[in-house]
N, C-alpha and C positions, 0 to 999 in steps of 0.2 A: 415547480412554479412557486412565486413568492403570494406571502400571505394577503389579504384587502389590509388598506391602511386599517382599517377599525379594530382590525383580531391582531396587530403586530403589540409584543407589547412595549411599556415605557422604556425597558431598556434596549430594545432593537429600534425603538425612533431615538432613540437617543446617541445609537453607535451610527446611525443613518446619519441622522443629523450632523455628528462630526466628520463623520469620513466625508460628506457629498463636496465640499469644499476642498478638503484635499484631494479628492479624486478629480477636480475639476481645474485645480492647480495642476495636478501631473499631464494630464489631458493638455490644455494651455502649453505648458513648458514642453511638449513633443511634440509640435505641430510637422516641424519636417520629417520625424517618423511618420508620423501620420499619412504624409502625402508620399513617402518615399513608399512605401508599404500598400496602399492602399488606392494606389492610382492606376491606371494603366494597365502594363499588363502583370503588373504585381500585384491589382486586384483580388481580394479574396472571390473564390468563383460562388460560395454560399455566403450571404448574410448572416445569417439567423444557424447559432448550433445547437442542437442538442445534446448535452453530455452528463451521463447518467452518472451514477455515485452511491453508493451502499454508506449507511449512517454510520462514520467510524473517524474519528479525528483525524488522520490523514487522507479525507475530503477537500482537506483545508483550501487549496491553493485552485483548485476546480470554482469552490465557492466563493472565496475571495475577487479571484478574477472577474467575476459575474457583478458581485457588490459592488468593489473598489472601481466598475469601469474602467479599469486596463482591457478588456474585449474591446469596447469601442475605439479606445487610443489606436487599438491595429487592424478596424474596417470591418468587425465581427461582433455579432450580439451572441453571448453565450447564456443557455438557456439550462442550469441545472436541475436534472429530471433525478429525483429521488428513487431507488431501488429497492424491491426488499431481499432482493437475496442474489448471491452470484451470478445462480443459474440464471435466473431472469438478464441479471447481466451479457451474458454469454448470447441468450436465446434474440435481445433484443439487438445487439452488436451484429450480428450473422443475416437478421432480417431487415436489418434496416432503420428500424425504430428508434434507436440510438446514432448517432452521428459518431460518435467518438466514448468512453467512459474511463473514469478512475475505476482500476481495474487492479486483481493480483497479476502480479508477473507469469506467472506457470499457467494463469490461466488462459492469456491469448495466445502464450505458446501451445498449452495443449489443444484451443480450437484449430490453429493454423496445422497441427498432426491428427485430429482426427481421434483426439483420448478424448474421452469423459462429454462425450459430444458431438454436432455437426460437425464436417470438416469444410474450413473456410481459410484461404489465404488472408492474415491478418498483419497488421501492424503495431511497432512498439514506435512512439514518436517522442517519449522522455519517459527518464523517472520522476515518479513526483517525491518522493520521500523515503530516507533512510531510517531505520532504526525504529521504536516506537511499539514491537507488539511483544507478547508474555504469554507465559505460558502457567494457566491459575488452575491448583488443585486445591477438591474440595477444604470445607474446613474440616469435614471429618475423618477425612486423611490426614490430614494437618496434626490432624489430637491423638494421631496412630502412629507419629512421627517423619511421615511422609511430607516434608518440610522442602526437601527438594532431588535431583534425579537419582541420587543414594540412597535418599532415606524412602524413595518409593517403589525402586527396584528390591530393596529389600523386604520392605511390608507385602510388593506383589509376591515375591519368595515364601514368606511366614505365613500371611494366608490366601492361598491362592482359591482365588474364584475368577467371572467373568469381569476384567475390568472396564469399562465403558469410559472413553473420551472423545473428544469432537474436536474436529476442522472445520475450514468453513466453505472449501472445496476440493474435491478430489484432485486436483493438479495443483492446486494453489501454494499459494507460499507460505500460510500457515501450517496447511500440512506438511509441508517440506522441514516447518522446524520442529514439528511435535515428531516427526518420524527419526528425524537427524539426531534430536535432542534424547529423544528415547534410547535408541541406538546407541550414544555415550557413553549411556549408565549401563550397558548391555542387557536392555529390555530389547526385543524384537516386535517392535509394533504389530507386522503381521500376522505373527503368530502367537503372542505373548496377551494381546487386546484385542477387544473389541473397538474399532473406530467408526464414530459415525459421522456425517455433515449437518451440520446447525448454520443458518444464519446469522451472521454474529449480531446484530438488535437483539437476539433469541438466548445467548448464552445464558445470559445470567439467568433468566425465568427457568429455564430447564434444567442447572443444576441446584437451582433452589428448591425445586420438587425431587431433587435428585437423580434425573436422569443420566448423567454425568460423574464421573469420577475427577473429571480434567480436563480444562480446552486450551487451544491456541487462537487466538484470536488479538485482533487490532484495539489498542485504545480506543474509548474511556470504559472499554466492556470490561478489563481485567483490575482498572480501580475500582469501579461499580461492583466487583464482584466484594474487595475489600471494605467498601462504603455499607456494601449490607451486611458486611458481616459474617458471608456463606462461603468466602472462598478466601486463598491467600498466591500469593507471587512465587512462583518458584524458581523461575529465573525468569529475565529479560530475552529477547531474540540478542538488543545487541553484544550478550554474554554470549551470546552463539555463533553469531558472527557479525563483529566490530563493524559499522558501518555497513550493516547488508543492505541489497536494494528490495525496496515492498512495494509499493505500489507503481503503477504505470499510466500514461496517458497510450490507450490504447483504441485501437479502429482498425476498417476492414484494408489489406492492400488495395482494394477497389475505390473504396473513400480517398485515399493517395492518391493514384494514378489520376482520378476526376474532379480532386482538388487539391490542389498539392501546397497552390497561395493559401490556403482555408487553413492545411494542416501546419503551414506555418505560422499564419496568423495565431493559432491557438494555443502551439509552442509560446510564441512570443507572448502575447498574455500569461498566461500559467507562468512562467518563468519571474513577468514582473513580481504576479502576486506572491511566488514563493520567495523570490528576493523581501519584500516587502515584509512577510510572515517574519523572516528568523533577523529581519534589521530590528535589534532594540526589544526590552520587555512589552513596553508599552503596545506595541504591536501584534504579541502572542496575545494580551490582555484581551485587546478587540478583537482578535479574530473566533478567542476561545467563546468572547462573549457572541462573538455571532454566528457561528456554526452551534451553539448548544439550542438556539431555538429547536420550534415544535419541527418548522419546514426542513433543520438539517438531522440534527444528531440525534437530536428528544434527550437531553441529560442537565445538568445542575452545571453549571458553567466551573463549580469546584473540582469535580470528578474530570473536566476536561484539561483545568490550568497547571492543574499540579505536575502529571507528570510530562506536559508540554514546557513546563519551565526544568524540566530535570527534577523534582524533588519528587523521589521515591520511599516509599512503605511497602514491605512483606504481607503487611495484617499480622504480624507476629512479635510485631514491639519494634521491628528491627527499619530505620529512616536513613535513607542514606542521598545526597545530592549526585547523579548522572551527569556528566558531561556528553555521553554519549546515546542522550536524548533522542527523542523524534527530530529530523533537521528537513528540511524544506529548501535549501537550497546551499547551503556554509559554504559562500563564494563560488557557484555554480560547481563544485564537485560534489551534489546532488544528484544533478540531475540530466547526465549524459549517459546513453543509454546504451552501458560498455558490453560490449558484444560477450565477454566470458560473464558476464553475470547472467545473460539470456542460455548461454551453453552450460552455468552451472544447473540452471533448473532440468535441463534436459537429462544430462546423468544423473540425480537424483529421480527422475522419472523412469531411469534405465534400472535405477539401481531397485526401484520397488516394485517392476513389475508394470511398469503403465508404459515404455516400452519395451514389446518384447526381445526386439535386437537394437544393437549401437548405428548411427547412423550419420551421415556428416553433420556435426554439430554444429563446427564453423559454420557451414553451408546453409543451415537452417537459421542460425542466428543470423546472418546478414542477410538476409530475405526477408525478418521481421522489424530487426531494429534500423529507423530512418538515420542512421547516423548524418547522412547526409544534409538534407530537412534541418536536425539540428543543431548544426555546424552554422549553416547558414541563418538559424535565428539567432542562437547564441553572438553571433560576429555583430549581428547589427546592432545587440545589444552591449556590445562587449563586456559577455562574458567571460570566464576563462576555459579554455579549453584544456580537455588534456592531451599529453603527448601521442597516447595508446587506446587501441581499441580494447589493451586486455589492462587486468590490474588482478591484483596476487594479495590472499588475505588468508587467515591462519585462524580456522574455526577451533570449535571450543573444546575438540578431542587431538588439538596437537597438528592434526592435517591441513597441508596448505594448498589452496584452491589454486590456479593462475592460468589455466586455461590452455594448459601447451599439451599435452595429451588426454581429453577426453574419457575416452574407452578405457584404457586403464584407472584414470582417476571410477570412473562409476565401477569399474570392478574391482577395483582393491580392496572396500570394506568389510570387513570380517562380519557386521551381519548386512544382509540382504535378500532379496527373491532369489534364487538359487538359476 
């Protein structure tokens, strides 16, 4: 829920003040959307959404949508309900509480099978965002040489004790790159560490006390960790895999089948606003300035803009500009929600143990992700679509993903659950 006018501060009436006119411009200038969308029996069946969100700069476009009034342009008031931690994510999606939530990818796959969780027939209805999270080991590893997945595989070798790092859910897509990413440098997460779950708001406090050796987690928690001075950058996800999908706009199959104008409707927004986000600086500007408030992100609007513009720091002297940023939507190949990206998560969930046998992966992916749904927003919007439900990508130990055999792809890897 948004702040009383009296607690918002000068610079959140300030990005109000300018957006309310352009959003009221966009609004204006789509009246036939408006009425094509939101008339009839193309009525959204819910007014009013609720869609939850964990404080992490790839919030963006959930929030936005709600600001910039693109909900209202397509017959829907979206209501962004702040989170504090996945599970709550998870728990509230399942019972109803939430309508829909910016979610990890692995996470509503794993509710829809029944790992790490209730089991509930769920939905993927977009990606919201590529690229964007890191993987920060302490500084005092940093001053031990462990600088990055060599130089920490090595230090675990020289002295070995219990090492402690953090995900930020058991299926999630962070742990999917701390495990992946471990694996590279041929540490065995399961058997080499100790892994715990932190909520990512939490990271930085807990390895400041030191609870932590290392986490995976979503921006502006792995600059923040470099802003205090307690952690450094060891590598990027997108050094792990160019263009990975992270977050989702996720909800129950139930919520589909009983609204399915609603689940469009809310494609259709989210999409504006992530169009919206990566059109032009000046538009990361305002967005970064208005997700750092207290009611989104709670961070310094610095620690948010910097690596949303691409301009990267290690904490170790070493600056480098990213092309392959956080992106929101880089001409709608964002944010289609390609069915071998939902079946990559699954063999990595084969491959550690969180399933115990191979299963139709195909089969499960097209059960979750609405490709359908949005085809049909995209179009109205004309976005661009792509050719394929699959796409083929080449992570960062040399192996190339693409979705054409499964079961051998999750067992090929030399380390894994046995």
């Amino acid at each position: 829920m948004f702040k009383p006018e009296g607690l918002i501060s000068a610079g959140r009436r300030r990005f109000i003040q300018e957006t309310t006119a352009v959003s009221a411009a966009v609004v204006a200038g789509s009246a036939l959307s408006t009425h094509a969308w939101a008339a009839g029996s193309d009525a959204p069946e819910k007014k009013e959404v609720r869609i939850g969100f964990i404080p992490l700069t790839d919030c963006a476009s959930v929030v936005m949508a709600s600001l910039m009034k693109f909900d209202e342009k397509h017959g829907i008031k979206i209501i962004p309900s702040k989170e504090s931690s996945w599970a709550a994510v998870r728990d509230k999606l399942v019972n109803g509480e939430l309508d829909a939530a910016h979610s990890l990818y692995g996470l509503i796959y794993g509710v829809h099978l029944g790992i790490s969780g209730p089991k509930k027939d769920m939905a993927v209805l977009m990606t919201l965002n590529h690229n964007g999270q890191a993987i920060t080991l302490s500084k005092k590893l940093a001053d031990k040489g462990a600088v990055d997945g060599a130089g920490l595989a090595k230090l675990m070798k020289a002295e070995p004790r219990e090492y402690t790092f953090a995900q930020t859910f058991p299926t999630g897509t962070h742990a999917m790159w701390l495990y992946y990413w471990m694996a590279a440098n041929g540490i065995n997460p399961m058997q080499d560490a100790k892994v715990i779950t932190v909520p990512p708001p939490q990271m930085v406090a807990n390895m400041r006390v030191g609870n932590m050796d290392g986490y995976c987690v979503g921006e502006p928690w792995n600059h923040r960790a470099i802003a205090d001075g307690i952690g450094i950058t060891a590598i990027t996800t997108q050094d792990i895999w160019r263009d990975h999908p992270e977050k989702v706009l996720g909800t129950t199959a139930e919520f589909v089948q009983k609204n399915p104008n609603t689940a469009r409707a809310m494609v259709m927004a989210i999409l504006e606003a992530s169009r919206w986000i990566d059109t032009g600086l000046q538009n990361k500007m305002k967005m970064a300035e208005a997700i750092a408030e207290k009611s989104f992100v709670n961070t310094t609007v610095d620690v948010i803009n910097q690596r949303i513009l691409g301009r990267y720091q290690n904490g170790l002297g070493k600056t480098w500009d990213d092309p392959n940023h956080m992106k929101f939507f880089n001409d709608g190949a964002v944010n289609y929600p390609y069915l071998s990206d939902g079946m990559w998560f699954l063999t990595q969930h084969r491959r550690w143990g969180l399933l115990k046998a191979d299963i139709d992966y195909l089969g499960v992916a097209k059960a979750i992700n609405q490709t359908a749904i949005y085809k049909e927003a995209a179009t109205q919007l004309k976005i661009n679509l792509p050719k394929s439900d699959m796409r083929s990508s080449k992570m960062v130990d040399g192996v190339t993903w693409d979705g054409k055999d499964p079961g051998k792809y999750a067992s090929g890897f030399k380390i894994k659950v046995a």
